[in-house]
PLY file of the C-alpha trace (Angstrom):
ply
format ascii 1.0
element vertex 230
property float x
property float y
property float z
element edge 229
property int vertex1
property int vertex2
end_header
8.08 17.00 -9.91
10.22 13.97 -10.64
9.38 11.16 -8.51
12.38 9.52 -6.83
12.23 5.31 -6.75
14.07 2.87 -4.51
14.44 -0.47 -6.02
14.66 -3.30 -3.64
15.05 -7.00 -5.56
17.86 -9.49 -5.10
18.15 -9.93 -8.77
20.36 -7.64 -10.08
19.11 -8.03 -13.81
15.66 -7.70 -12.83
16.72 -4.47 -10.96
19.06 -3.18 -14.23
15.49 -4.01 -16.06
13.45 -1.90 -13.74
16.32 0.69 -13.49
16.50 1.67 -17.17
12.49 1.40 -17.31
12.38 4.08 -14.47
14.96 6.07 -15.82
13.48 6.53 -19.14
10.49 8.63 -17.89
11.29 11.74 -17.64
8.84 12.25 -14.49
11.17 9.36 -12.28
14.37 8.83 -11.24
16.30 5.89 -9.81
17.84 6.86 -6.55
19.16 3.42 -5.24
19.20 -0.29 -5.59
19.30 -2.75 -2.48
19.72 -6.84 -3.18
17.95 -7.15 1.02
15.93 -5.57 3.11
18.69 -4.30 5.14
20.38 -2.36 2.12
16.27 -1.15 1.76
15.99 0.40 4.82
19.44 1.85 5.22
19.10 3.30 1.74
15.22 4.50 2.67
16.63 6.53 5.19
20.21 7.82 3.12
17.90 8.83 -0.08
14.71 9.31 1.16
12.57 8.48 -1.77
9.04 8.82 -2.56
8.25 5.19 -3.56
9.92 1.95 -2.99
9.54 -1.32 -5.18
10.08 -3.51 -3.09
10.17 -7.61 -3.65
8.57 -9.83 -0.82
10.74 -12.72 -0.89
14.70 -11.72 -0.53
17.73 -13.47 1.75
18.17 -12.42 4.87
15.72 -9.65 5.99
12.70 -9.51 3.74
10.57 -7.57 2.22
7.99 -7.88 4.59
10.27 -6.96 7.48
11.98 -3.86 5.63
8.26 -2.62 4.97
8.10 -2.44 8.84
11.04 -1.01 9.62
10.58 1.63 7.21
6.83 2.66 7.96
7.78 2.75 11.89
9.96 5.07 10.97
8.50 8.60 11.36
11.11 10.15 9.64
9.89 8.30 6.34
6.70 8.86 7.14
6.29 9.63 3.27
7.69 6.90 1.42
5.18 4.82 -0.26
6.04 1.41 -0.59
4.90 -0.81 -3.40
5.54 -4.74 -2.95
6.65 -7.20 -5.70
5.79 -10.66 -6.01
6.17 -13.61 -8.64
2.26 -14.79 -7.48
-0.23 -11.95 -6.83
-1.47 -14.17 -4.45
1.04 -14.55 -2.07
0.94 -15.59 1.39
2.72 -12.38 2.46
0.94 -9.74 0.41
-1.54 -9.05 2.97
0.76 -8.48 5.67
2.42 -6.52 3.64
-0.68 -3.95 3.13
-1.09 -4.68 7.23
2.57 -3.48 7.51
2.03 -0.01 5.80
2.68 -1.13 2.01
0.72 0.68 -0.40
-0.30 -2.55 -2.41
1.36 -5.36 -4.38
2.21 -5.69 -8.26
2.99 -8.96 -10.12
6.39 -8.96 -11.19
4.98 -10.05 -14.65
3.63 -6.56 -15.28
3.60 -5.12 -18.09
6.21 -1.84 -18.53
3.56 0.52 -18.44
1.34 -1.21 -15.50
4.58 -0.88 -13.46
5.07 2.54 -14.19
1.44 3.33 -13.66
1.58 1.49 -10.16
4.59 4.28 -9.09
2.51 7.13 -10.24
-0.95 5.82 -8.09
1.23 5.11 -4.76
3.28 8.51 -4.89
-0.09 9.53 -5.50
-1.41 8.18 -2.39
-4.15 5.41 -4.16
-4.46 2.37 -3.38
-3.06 -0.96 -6.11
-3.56 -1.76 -7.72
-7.14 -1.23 -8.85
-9.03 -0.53 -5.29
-11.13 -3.44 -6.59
-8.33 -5.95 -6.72
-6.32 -5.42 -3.42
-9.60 -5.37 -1.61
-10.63 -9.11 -2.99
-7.30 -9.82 -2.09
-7.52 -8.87 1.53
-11.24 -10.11 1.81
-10.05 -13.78 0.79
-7.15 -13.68 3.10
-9.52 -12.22 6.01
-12.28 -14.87 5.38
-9.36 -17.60 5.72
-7.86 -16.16 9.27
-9.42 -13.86 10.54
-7.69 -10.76 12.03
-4.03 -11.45 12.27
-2.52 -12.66 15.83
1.09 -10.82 14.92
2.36 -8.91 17.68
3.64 -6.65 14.95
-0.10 -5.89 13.94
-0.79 -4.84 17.24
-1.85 -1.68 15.79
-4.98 -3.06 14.08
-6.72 -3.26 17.21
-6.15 0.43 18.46
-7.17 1.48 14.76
-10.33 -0.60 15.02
-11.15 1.43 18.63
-10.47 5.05 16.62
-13.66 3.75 14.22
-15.45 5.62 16.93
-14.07 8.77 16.43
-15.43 8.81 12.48
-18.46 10.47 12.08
-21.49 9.19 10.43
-20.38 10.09 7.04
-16.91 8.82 7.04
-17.81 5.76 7.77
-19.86 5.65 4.95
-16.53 6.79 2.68
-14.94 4.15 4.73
-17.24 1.32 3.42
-17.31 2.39 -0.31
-13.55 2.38 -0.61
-13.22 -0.84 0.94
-15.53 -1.54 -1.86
-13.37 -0.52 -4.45
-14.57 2.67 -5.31
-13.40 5.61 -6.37
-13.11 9.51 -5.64
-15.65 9.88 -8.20
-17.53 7.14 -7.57
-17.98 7.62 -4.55
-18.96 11.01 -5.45
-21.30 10.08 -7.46
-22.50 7.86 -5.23
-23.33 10.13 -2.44
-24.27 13.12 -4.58
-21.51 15.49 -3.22
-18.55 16.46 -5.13
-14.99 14.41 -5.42
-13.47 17.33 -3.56
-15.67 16.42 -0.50
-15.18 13.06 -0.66
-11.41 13.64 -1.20
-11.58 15.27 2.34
-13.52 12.90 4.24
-10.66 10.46 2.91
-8.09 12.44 4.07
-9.94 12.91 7.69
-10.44 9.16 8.07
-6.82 8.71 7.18
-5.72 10.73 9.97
-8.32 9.26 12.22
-6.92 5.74 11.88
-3.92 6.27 11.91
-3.37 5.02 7.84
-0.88 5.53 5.71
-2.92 5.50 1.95
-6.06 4.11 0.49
-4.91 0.61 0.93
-4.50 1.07 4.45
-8.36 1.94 4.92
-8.98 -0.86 3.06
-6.99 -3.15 5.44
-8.71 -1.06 8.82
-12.37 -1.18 7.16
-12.45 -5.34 7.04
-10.00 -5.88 10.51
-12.49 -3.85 12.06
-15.41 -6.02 11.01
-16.84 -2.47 9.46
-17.02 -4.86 6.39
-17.24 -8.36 6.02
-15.78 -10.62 3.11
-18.52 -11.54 0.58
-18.96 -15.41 0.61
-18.95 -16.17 -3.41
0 1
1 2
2 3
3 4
4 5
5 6
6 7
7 8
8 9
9 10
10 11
11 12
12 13
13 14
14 15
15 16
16 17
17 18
18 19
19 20
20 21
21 22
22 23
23 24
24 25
25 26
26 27
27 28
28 29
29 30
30 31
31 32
32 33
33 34
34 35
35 36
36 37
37 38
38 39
39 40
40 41
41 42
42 43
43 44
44 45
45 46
46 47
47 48
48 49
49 50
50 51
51 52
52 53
53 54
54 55
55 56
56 57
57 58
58 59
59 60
60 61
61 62
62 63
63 64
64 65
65 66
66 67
67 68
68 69
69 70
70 71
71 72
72 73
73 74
74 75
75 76
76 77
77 78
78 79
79 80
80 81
81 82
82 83
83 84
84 85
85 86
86 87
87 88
88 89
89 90
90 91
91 92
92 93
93 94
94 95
95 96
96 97
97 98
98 99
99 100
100 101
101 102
102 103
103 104
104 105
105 106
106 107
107 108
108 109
109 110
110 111
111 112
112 113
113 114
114 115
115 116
116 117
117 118
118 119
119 120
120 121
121 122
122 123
123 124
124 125
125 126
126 127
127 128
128 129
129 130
130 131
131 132
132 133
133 134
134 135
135 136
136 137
137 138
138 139
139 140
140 141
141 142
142 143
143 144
144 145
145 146
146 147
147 148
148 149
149 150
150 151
151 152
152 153
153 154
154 155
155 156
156 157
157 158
158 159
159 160
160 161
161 162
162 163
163 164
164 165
165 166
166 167
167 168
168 169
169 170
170 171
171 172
172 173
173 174
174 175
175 176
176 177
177 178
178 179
179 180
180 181
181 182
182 183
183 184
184 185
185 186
186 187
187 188
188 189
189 190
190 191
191 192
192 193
193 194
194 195
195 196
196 197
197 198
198 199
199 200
200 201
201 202
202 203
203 204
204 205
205 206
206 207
207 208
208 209
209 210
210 211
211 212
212 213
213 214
214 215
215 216
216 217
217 218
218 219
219 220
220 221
221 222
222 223
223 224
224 225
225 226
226 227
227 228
228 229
């Protein structure tokens, strides 16, 4: 299966860079290249590919708002997006996850972190360690709170659907946001990964989320879990 990328960065050397990195794996291909948000979303829904890399800070419509468009879109209901930014810790990079992004890479990755980041969100996971985009969120959380963005108007009708988990899946629920994994969590509960793989999937679909990273998002909004205080 060769997994199709959108690149979405108003530097057009940065996006040659990323272009012939993509196109020299033989599991990826390149299927488009936007310098705005607008040219990401219109290209989204001409290509339709499987993951978008997609920078937070561009002229004119931005990242942020092109990761909207495209994941309340139900046609591209599919199309991971992962979101690029000079700072990991970036003002924006939580909305971003709140808006339906998969998670956030540095644009000083390394080639092969870059590449690995593609292969967890067509994948479905979370970035890009659970761990690390579930500090992320926690700080930003413990800061302010659940967000007051009429966009994120969702977050309270996911929080209410927390009901509808059962006993278990909250408990899934609470481990991811803790960073674990699959097989962690497996391990954890003495049950196999399979299990826990489905009790992933069923909270997915219960809330409403789009990946991993989404739970993660859900599990603190919700007050399921709170932020550590370090």
């Amino acid at each position: 299966m060769t997994i199709r990328v959108l690149l979405a960065d108003d530097q057009a050397l940065l996006r040659s860079a990323f272009k012939v990195l993509v196109d020299s794996e033989p599991d990826m291909e390149v299927v488009g290249e936007a310098p705005d948000g607008d040219g990401a979303v219109a290209l989204a829904r001409a290509t339709r590919p499987d993951v978008v890399l997609m920078d937070i800070r561009m002229p004119g419509t931005d990242g942020l708002a092109a990761t909207r468009m495209i994941t309340a879109d139900p046609e591209l209901a599919d199309v991971r997006i992962v979101m690029l930014t000079t700072f990991e810790v970036d003002e924006y990079v939580v909305q971003s996850l709140r808006a339906g992004a998969s998670g956030f890479l540095g644009k000083g990755a390394e080639p092969e972190e870059l590449l690995g980041a593609i292969r967890i969100a067509h994948a479905g996971e979370a970035l890009l360690s659970p761990a690390a985009t579930k500090g992320l969120i926690a700080s930003f959380l413990a800061q302010g709170g659940p967000s007051a963005d009429p966009a994120d108007a969702g977050v309270g009708a996911r929080s209410e659907r927390l009901a509808a988990l059962t006993a278990r899946e909250r408990e899934v629920l609470v481990l991811v946001a803790g960073g674990l994994s699959n097989d962690e969590i497996a391990e954890r509960l003495d049950v196999s990964p399979l299990t826990v793989k489905t009790h992933v999937n069923r909270a997915m679909a219960k809330l409403g989320a789009r990946d991993r990273a989404q739970l993660v998002v859900t599990a603190y909004e919700s007050g399921l879990v709170r932020p550590r205080v370090e």
